[in-house]
N, C-alpha and C positions, 0 to 999 in steps of 0.2 A: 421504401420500407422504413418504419420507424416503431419499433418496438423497446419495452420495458423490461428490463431483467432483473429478480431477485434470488441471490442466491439462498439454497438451504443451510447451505454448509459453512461460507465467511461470516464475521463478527456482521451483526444488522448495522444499516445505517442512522448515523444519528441524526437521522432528523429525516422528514418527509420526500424523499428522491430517492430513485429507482439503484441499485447496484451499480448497473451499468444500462445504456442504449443504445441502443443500433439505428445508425440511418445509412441506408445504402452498405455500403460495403465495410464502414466503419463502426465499428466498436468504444465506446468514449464510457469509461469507468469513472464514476464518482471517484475525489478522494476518500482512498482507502487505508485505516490504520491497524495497525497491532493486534486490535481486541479479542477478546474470546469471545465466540459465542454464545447468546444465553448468559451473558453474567457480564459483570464489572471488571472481569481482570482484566489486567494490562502485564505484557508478560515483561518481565524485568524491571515492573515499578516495584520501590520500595516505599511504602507509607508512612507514616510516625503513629504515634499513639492519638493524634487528634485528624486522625486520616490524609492529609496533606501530604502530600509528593516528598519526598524526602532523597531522594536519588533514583537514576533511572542506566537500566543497561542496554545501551544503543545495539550492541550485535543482538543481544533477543529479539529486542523491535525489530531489526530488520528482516531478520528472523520469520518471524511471524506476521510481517507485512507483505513477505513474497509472496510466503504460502495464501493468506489470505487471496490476494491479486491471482493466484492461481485458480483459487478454488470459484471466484467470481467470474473470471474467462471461460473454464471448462464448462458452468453452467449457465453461461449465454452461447454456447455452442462454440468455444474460441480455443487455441491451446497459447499458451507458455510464447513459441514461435512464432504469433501471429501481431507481438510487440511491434509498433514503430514507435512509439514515443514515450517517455516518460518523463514528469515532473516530478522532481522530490521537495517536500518541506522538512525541513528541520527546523527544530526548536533552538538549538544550540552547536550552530555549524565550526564555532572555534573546538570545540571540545569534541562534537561527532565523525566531522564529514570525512576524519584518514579512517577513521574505524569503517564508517559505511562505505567508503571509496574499496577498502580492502575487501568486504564482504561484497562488493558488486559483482566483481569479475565471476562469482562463483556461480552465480544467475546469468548474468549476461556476457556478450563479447569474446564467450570461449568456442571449441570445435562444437559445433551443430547447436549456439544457442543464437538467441535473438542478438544486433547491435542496433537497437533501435537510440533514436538520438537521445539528448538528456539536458534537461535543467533542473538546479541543485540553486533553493532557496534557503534564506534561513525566513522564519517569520516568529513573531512575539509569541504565539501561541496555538493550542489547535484545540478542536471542540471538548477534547475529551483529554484529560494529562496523560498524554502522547507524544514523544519525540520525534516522531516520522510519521508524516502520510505521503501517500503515491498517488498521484495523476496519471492515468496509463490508456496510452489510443493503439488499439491495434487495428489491423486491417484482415476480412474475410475473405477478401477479394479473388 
């Protein structure tokens, strides 16, 4: 089995790759970030007058990168639970990674959620001015 999933619901992807795909029993999700759907927002970006990034609030991102990752799962036929792995990027892991580390727990590793494993990058940049994208493999099996 090797199928393409797009969800209606998550922010679309930037650029030409499917949501998520399935092979076998696995589910392997594009990186996913923040955005809104249908539009340019980025939730907890602040712009300047010449549009440019001007500051960003990590708990929204993260915020709105689970739900996203949620809404991408449930419409490849997956839930929340069916996590085993996740990669996180960050932009700025001096400054983010106690704030997102303290928002994890509330997704993951508590009674009846997922503890799937975890690696926590920092990288120079992401497609879109975004502080976090997620990597996320779950299993159907």
């Amino acid at each position: 089995m090797n199928e393409s999933y797009e969800s209606s619901r998550a922010a679309e992807p930037v650029g030409a790759f499917p949501h998520a795909k399935r092979v076998g029993d696995l589910l392997f999700l594009s990186g996913i970030g923040p955005r809104v759907r249908g539009s340019k927002e980025i939730p907890g970006v602040t712009r300047g007058a010449d549009g440019t990034v001007v500051s960003h609030d990590i708990e929204k991102q993260c915020h709105a990168v689970f739900e996203n990752v949620r809404l991408v799962l449930e419409d490849a036929g997956a839930s929340w639970n069916d996590i085993v792995d996740v990669t996180v990027f960050l932009t700025d892991m001096k400054n983010d990674f106690v704030t997102f580390n303290r928002i994890y727990p509330m997704y993951f590793a508590g009674a009846g959620k997922p503890n799937p494993t975890r690696t926590t990058v920092e990288v120079g940049s992401l497609p879109t001015p975004i502080a976090i994208e997620l990597k996320v493999i779950a299993s159907l099996g």
